[in-house]
C-alpha positions as CSV (number, residue, x, y, z in Angstrom):
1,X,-74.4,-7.0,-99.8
2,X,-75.0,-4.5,-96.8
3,X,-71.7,-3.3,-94.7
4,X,-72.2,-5.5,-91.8
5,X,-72.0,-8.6,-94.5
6,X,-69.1,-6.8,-96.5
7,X,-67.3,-6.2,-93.4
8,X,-67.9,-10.0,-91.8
9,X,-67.0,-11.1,-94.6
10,X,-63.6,-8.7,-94.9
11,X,-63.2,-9.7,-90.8
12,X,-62.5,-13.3,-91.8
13,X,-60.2,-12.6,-94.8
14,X,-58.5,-11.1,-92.2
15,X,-58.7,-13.8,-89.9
16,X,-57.3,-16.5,-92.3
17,X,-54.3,-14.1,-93.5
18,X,-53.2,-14.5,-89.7
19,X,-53.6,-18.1,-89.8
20,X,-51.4,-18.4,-93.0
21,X,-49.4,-15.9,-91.9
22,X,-48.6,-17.8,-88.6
23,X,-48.2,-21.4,-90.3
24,X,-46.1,-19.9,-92.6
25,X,-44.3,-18.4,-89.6
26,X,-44.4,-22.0,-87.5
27,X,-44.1,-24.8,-90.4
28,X,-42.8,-23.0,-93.3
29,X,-43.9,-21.3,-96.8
30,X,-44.9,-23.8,-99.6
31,X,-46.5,-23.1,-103.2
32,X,-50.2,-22.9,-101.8
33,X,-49.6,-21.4,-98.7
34,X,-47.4,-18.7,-100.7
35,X,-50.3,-18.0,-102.8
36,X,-52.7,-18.4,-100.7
37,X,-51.2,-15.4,-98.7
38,X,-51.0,-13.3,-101.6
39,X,-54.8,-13.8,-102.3
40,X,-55.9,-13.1,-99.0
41,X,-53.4,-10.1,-98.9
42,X,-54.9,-8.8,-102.4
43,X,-58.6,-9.0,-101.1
44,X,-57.5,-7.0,-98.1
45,X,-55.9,-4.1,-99.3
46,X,-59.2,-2.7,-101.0
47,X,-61.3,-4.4,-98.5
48,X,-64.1,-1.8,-97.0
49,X,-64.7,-3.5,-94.0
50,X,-61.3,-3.1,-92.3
51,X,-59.3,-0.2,-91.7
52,X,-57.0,1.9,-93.4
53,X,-54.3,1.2,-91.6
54,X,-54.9,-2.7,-92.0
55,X,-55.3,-2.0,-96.0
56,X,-52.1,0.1,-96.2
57,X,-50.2,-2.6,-94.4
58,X,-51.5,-5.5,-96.9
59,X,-50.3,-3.3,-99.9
60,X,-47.1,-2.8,-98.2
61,X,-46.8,-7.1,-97.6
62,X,-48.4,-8.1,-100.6
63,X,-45.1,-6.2,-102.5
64,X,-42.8,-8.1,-100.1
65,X,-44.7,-11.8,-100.4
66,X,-44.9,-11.0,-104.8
67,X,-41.3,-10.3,-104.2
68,X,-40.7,-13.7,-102.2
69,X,-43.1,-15.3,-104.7
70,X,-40.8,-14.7,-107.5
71,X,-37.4,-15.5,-105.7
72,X,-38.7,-18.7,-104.5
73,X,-41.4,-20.3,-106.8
74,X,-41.0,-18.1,-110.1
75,X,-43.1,-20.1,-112.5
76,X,-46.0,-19.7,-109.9
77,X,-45.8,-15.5,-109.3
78,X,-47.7,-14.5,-112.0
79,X,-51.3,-16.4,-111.6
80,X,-51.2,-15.9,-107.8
81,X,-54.5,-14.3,-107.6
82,X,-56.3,-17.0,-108.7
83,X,-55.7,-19.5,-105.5
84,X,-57.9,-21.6,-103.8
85,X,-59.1,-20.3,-100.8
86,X,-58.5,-23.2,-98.9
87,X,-56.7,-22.9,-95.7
88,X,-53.0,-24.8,-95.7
């Protein structure tokens, strides 16, 4: 994959972490949207085709949503990596 792909591709990562991010924000957190968010958040932080800034920032909220993950819906915080990529 060349960098213009690999950072497209990062872009709309970054695009759908804003939309979960803002339904989560407007209509509330739920199971898939929870891990949902951590996935996207996961992929960003060692994404190439954003910035640093943007990378350090998802590390920083990934720790915070894990951390919400486990308060909320323990039996679903350790396989949240492996969620659908389906918008909520």
């Amino acid at each position: 994959m060349n960098t213009t792909n690999a950072s497209t591709n990062d872009e709309q990562v970054l695009v759908r972490t804003f939309y979960l991010l803002s339904r989560a924000a407007t209509i509330g957190v739920c199971r898939g949207r929870m891990r949902a968010v951590i996935q996207h958040l996961t992929e960003l932080r060692s994404a190439t085709g954003v910035s640093a800034a943007v990378r350090e920032m998802s590390e920083k909220l990934l720790v915070d949503w894990r951390a919400a993950q486990a308060e909320h819906f323990a039996q679903d915080a350790a396989p949240a990596e492996k969620a659908c990529h389906c918008l909520h």
